[in-house]
C-alpha positions in Angstrom: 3.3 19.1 -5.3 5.4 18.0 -2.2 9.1 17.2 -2.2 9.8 13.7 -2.2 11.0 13.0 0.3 7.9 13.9 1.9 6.4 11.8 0.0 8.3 8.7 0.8 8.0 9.6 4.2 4.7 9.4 4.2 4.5 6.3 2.5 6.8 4.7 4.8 4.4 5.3 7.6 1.0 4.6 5.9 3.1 1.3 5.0 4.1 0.5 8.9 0.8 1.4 9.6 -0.9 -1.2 7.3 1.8 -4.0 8.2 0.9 -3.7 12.0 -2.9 -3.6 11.4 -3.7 -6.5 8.5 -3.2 -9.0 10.6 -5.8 -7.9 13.6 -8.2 -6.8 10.8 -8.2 -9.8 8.8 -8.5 -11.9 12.1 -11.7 -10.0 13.5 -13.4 -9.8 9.7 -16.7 -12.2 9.6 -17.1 -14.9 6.7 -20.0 -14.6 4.5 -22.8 -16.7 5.6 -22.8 -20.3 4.8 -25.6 -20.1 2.4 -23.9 -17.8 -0.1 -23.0 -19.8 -3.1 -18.9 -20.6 -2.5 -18.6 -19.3 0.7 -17.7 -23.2 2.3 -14.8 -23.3 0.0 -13.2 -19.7 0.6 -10.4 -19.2 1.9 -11.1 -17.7 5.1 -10.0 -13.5 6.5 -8.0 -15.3 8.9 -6.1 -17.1 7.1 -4.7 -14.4 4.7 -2.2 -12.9 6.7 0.9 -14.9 5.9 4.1 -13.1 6.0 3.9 -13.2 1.9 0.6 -11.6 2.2 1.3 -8.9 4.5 4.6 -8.0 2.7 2.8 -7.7 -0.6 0.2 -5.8 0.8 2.5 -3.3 2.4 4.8 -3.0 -0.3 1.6 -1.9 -2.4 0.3 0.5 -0.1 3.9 2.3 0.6 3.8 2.6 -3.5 0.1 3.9 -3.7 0.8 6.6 -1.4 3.4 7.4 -2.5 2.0 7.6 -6.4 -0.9 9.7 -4.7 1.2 12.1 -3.0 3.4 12.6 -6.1 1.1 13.6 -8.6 -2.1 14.8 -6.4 -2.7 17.7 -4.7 -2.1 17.9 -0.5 -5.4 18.7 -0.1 -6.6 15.5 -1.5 -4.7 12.8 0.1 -6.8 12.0 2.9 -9.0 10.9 0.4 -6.8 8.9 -1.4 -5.2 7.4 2.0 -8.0 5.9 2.1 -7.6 4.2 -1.1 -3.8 3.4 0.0 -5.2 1.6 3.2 -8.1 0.1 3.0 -8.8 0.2 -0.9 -5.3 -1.7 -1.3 -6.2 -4.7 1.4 -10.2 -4.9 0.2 -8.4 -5.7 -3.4 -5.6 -7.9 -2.1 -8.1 -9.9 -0.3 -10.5 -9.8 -3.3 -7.2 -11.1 -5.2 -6.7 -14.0 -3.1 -10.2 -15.2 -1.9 -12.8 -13.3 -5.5 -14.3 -12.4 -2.4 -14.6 -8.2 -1.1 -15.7 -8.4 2.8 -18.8 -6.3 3.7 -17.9 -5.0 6.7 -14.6 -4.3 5.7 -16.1 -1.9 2.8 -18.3 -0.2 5.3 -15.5 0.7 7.2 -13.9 2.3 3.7 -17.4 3.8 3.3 -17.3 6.0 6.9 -13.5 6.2 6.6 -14.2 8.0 3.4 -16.2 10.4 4.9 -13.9 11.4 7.8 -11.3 12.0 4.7 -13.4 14.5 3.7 -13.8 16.2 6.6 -9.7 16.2 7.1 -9.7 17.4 3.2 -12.1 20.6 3.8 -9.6 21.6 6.3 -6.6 21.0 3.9 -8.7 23.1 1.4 -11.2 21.4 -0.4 -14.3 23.5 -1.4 -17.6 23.3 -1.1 -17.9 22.3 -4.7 -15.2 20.0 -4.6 -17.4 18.0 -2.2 -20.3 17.9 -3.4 -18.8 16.4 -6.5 -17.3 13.8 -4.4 -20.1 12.7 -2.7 -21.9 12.9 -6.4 -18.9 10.8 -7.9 -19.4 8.1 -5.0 -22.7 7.8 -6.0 -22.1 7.8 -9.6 -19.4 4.7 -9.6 -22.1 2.9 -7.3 -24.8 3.6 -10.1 -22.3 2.4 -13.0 -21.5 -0.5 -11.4 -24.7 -1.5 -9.9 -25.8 -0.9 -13.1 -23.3 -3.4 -14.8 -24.4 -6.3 -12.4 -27.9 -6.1 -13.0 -26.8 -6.4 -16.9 -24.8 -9.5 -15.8 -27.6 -11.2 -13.6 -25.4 -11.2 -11.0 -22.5 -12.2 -13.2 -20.7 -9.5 -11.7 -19.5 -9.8 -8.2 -21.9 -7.3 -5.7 -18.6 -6.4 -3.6 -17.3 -4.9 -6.4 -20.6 -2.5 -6.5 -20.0 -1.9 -2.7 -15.7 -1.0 -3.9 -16.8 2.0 -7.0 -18.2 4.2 -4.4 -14.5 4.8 -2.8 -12.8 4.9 -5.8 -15.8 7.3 -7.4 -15.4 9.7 -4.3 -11.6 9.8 -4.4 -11.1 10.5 -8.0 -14.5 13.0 -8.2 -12.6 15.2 -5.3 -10.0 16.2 -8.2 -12.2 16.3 -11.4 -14.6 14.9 -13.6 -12.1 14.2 -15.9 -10.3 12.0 -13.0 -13.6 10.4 -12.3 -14.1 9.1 -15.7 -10.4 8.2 -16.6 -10.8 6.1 -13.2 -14.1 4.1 -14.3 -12.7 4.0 -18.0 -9.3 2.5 -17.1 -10.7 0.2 -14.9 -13.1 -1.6 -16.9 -10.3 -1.8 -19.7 -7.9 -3.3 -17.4 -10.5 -5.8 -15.9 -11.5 -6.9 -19.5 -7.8 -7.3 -20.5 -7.5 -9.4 -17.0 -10.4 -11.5 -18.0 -9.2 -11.9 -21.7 -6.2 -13.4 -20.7 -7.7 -15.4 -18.2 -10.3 -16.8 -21.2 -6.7 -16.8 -23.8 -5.8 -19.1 -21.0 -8.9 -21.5 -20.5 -9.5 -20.4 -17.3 -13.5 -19.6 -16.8 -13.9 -19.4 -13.2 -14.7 -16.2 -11.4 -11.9 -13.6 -11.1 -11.0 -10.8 -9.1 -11.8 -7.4 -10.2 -11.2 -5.0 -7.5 -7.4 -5.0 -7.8 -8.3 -3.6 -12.0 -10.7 -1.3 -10.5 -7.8 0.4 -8.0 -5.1 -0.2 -10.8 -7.3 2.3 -13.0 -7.8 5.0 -10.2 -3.5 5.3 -10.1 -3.5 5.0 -13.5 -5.5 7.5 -14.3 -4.1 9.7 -11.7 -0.3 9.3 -13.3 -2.0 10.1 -17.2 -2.9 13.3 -15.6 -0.2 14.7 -14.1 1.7 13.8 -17.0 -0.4 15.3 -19.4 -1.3 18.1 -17.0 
């Protein structure tokens, strides 16, 4: 694994990075159309980036890259810059708005597949590809899967997120893969527990579970590895 320091370091810049471009990215990000149920009472993309906002979501990405780069291999962390970057702001705006941006999930989609162009030079095997591209398609399938059980119950944007966590978490193992969708669910059902334990019905976010379970289950591995 690489020295720390290293590690920090590259944290640090993913994290000037991200503060320099939320702000431009939010600002240029189309809202839903107006006849999408709740979409006249969002809060708008460009309205997100208040210094509070952009703090938090730097601070989160400096501390996801730096998770990834401490217990992943090199050879994966384009992959999972991805996740750092855009994975961290499509949650923090799904956080703030229950709402995950098409266009900005595209842009993880293709970003996602440059990674793995910048991974098979660092390393990554033929093999190890394919499962990526097979544990994108899986997490999409789960997912898709659990919104047509909900009738729509479940958020489509989150179906459009599993694909870049699935990919990420494949490009290790299997074993990743399904710690990441396992984890996930069981944080997003604790979230939504407490929001019932609460008496608060309204939709929720479930993005920011579905990343919390990808670190997660990165961490349980390399501990237990």
């Amino acid at each position: 694994m690489p020295e720390p320091a290293l590690a920090l370091g590259v944290a640090l810049l993913t994290g000037l990075v991200i503060a320099l471009g939320i702000a431009p990215v939010l600002r240029r990000l189309p809202e839903p159309s107006a006849d999408q149920p709740g979409a006249d009472t969002k809060l708008r993309y460009a309205q997100l980036p208040t210094r509070r906002f952009v703090t938090a979501v730097t601070l989160l990405s400096v501390a996801a890259t730096f998770v990834a780069w401490a217990v992943l291999p090199a050879r994966l962390q384009p992959l999972w810059t991805v996740l750092a970057t855009v994975g961290v702001l499509l949650a923090a705006i799904d956080a703030r708005t229950t709402w995950l941006p098409r266009t900005l999930s595209v842009v993880g989609w293709l970003t996602m597949m440059v990674a793995v162009g910048g991974s098979v030079a660092l390393g990554v095997s033929p093999a190890d590809v394919g499962r990526t591209a097979a544990g994108a398609a899986l997490a999409w399938g789960l997912y898709l899967l659990i919104w047509a059980a909900t009738r729509g119950g479940f958020g489509f944007g989150d179906v459009r997120f599993a694909p870049l966590l699935g990919a990420a978490a494949a490009a290790h193992s299997w074993t990743l893969l399904a710690a990441t969708l396992m984890l996930g669910t069981v944080l997003g059902a604790v979230h939504g527990l407490f929001r019932l334990v609460r008496r608060r019905n309204s939709e929720f976010p479930y993005a920011p579970s579905m990343l919390a379970g990808a670190y997660l289950a990165a961490v349980i591995n390399r501990l237990s590895g």
